[in-house]
C-alpha positions as CSV (number, residue, x, y, z in Angstrom):
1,X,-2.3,33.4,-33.0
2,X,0.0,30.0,-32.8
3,X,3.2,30.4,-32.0
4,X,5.4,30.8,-35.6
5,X,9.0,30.2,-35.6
6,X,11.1,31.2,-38.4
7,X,14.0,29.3,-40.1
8,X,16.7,31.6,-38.2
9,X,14.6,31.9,-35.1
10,X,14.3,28.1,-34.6
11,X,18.2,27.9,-35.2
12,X,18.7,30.7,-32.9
13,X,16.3,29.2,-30.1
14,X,17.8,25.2,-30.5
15,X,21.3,26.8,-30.1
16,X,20.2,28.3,-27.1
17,X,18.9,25.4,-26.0
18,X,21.9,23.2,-26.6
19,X,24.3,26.1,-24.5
20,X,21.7,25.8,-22.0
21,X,21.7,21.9,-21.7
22,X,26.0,22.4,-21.7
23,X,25.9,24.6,-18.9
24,X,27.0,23.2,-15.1
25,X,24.0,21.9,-13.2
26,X,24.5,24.9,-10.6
27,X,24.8,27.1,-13.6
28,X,21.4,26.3,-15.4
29,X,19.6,26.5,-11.7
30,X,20.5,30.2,-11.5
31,X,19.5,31.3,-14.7
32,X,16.5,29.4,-14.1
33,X,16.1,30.9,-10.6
34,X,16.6,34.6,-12.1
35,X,13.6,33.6,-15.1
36,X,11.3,32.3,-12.4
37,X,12.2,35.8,-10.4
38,X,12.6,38.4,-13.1
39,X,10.9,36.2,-15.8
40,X,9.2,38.3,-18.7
41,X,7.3,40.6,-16.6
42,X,7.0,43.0,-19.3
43,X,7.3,43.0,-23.4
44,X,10.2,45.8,-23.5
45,X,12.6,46.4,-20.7
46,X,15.2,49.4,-20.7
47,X,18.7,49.1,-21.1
48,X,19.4,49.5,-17.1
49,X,16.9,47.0,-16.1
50,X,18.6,44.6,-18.5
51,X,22.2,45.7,-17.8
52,X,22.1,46.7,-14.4
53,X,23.8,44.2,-12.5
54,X,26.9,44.7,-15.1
55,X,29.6,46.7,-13.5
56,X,29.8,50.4,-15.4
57,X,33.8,50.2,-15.8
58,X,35.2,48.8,-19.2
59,X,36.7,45.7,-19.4
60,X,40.1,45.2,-19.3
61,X,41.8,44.1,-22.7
62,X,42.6,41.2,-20.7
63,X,38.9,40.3,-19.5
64,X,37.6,41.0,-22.8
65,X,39.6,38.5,-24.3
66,X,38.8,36.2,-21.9
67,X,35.1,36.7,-21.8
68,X,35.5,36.7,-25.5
69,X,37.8,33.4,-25.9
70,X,40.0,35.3,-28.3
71,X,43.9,36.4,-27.7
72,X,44.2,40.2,-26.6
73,X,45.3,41.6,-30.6
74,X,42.2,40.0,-31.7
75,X,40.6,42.4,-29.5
76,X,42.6,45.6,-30.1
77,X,41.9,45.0,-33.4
């Protein structure tokens, strides 16, 4: 079967693309690295094999608005 792509999967896959292509040089070599290692081994992977390396604390207010790029009352809200 050829490879379809819908309208809001080819948007979703050339934005993507275009965060990949902004990311650092050392950046795009480690998600590359962790593809080539991890890769798609498998069609469905478990929440803990996809969120394992994430630490099991909450955020922070403060790193969530960070990581999110939004001031902290955006966040309580």
């Amino acid at each position: 079967m050829p490879w379809l792509l819908l309208p809001s999967t080819m948007n979703t896959a050339q934005k993507i693309y275009k965060e990949i292509l902004d990311m650092k040089v050392e950046e795009r070599e480690k998600l590359f690295a962790v593809i080539a290692r991890r890769g798609f081994e498998k069609d469905f992977y478990s929440h803990e094999e996809v969120f394992e390396d994430i630490r099991q604390s909450p955020f922070t207010i403060k790193e969530a608005s960070e990581y999110l790029e939004v001031a902290e009352i955006t966040v309580r809200r």
